[in-house]
N, C-alpha and C positions, 0 to 999 in steps of 0.2 A: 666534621665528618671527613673521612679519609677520600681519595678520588678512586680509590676502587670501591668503596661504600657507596660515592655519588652515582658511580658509574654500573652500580646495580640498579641501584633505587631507579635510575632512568630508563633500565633497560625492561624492569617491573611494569613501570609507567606505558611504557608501549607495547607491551604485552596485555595490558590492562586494555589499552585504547584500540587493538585491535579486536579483542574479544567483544567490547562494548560495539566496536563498528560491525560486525559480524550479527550480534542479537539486532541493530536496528536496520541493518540487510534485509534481516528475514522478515522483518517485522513492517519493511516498507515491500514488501513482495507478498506479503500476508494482502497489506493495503490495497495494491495494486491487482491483486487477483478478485477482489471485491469490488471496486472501480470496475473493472470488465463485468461483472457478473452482473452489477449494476444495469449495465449499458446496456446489456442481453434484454433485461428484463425489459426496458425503458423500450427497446427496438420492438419488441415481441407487442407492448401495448400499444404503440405505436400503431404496429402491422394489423393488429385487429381494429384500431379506427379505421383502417383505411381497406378492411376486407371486402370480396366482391360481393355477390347477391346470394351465391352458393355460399358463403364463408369460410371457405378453403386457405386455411393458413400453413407456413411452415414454419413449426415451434425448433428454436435454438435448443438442445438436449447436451452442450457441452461439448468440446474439443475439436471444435466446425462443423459439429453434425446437426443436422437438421432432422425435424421426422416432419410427413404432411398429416395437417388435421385438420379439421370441422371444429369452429368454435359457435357453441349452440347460444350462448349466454353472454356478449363481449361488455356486458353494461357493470358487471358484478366482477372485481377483483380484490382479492384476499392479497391483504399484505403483512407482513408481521411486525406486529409493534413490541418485541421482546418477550421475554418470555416463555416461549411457546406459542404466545395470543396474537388472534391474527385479528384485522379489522375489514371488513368490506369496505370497499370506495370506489366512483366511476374511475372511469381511465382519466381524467384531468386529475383528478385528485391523487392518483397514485401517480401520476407522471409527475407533478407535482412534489410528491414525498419523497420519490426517486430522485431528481434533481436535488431534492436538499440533502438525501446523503450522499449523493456522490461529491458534492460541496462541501459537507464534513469531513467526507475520506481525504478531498483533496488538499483541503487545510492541515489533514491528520500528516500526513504527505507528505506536504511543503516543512509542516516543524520538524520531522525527522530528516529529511534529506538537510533543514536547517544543523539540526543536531551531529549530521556525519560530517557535517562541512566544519566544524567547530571542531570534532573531536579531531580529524582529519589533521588541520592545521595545528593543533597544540601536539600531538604527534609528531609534525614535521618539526615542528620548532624544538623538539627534545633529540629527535635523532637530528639533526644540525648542530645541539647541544655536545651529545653525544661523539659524532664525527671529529668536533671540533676538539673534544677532550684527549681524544684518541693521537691526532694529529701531534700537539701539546705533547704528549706522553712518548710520542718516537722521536723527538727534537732532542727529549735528555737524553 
């Protein structure tokens, strides 16, 4: 192979490895916005074990906004187990089922930030490749 042949093929490669680092971006901010969303939920069952005698709660409605309400019923939450389908559980149970995804998410997580940090590094190792060929090529 020629070195302006090598010197495509590697330039391909990291055009390649940034696009790949770009889908697992998104896809760890995908994660990360469900982690929070998680947490919302997780806080909100929380806040209704610990409502007063009125049961005056303020429910999280998304982007620091709060609304105030009256929870009539805090024993019975619908969660959804995929699908569509949802399952009733007390607040232990769903605080419960909340904490195990957020421990999925967070594992989901850690193997792509694992993943960008690999592709990261063999990127670098090819434009160091690269530089280096470069370099070589202005000495003739």
């Amino acid at each position: 192979m020629t070195e302006d042949n090598e010197l495509t093929k590697y330039m391909y490669l990291i055009e390649q490895y940034k696009e790949q680092l770009n889908a697992l971006e998104t896809q760890s901010s995908y994660l990360q916005a469900a982690i929070v969303d998680y947490n919302k939920a997780k806080l909100t069952i929380q806040q209704l074990n610990n409502l007063n005698k009125d049961g005056e709660i303020l429910f999280p409605i998304g982007g620091g906004s709060f609304i105030e309400g009256t929870a009539k019923n805090k024993a019975k939450i619908l969660i959804d187990i995929g699908s569509g389908l949802v399952t009733e559980k007390n607040s232990d149970e769903a605080i419960i089922k909340i904490e195990k995804r957020i421990k999925d998410l967070n594992k989901s997580q850690q193997r792509l930030t694992d993943m960008m940090q690999q592709l990261q590094d063999e990127a670098t190792k090819i434009t160091n490749k690269v530089q280096q060929m470069y370099k070589e090529n202005q000495k003739d």
